[in-house]
C-alpha positions in Angstrom: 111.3 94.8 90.3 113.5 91.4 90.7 114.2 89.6 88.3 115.3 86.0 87.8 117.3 84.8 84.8 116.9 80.4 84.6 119.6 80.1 82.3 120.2 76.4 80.8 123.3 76.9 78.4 126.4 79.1 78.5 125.0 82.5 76.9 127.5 85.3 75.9 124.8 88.2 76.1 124.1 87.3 80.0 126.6 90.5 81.0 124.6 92.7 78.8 121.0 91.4 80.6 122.1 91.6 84.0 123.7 95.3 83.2 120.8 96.8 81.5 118.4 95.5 84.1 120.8 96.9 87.2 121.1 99.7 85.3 117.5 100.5 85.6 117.2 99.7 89.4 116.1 96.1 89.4 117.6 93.3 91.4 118.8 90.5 89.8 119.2 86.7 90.0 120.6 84.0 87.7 119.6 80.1 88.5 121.9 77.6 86.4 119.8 73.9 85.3 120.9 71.2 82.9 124.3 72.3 81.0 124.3 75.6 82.6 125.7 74.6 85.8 128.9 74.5 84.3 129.6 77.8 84.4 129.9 77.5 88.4 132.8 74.8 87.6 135.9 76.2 88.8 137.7 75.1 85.4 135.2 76.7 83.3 136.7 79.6 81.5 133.4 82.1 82.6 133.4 80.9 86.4 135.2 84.3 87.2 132.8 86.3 84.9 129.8 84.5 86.6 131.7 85.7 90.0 131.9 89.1 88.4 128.2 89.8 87.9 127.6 90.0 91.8 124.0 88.9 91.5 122.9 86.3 93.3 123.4 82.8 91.9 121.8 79.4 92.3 122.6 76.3 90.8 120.3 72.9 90.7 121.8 70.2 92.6 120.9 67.2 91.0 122.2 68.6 87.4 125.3 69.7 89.3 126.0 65.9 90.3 124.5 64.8 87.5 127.1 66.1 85.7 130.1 65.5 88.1 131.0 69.0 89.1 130.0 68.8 92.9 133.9 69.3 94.2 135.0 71.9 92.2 132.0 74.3 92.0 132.7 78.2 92.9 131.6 79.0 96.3 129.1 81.7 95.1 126.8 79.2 93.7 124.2 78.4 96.0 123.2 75.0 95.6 119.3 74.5 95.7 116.7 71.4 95.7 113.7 71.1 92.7 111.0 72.3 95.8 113.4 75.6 96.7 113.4 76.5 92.7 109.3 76.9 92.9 110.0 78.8 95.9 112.7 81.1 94.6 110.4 81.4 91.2 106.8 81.9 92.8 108.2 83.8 95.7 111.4 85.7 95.9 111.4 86.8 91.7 108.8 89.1 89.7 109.7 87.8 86.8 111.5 85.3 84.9 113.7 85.7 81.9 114.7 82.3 80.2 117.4 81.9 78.1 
């Protein structure tokens, strides 16, 4: 099973989520909207634990520029367009945990 996590803020139990659902043999993705983006900000204090997860990561664009972190966003983040989130959601992901 794959399983996306749309994370919106900075959450301190994302670790725990991502281990217990590797641990059980599922694939696992995280995709960063609104203030959660920042955590792909090279200043950020959890960019390196975001790094750390080794799951694949995706950040929205337009709340990246929105908030002015465009040049100094880790290079793991794959920045992605409203039309490729449907995609990534209805497509690529069984389910979807929000938090």
């Amino acid at each position: 099973m794959k399983f996306l996590i749309w994370l919106s803020t900075e959450c301190g139990t994302l670790n725990e989520v991502i281990s217990a659902l590797k641990s059980q043999g599922n694939e696992v993705g995280v995709l960063l909207v609104q203030d959660g983006v920042f955590l792909t900000d090279k200043g950020c204090p959890h960019a390196q634990d975001m790094i750390d997860l080794k799951v694949p990561m995706y950040a929205l664009k337009a709340h990246a520029e929105e908030r002015g972190i465009m040049d100094r966003m880790i290079g793991d983040a794959k920045l992605v367009e409203y039309p490729e989130i449907v995609d990534i959601m209805m497509e690529q992901y069984d389910k979807i945990i929000s938090m």
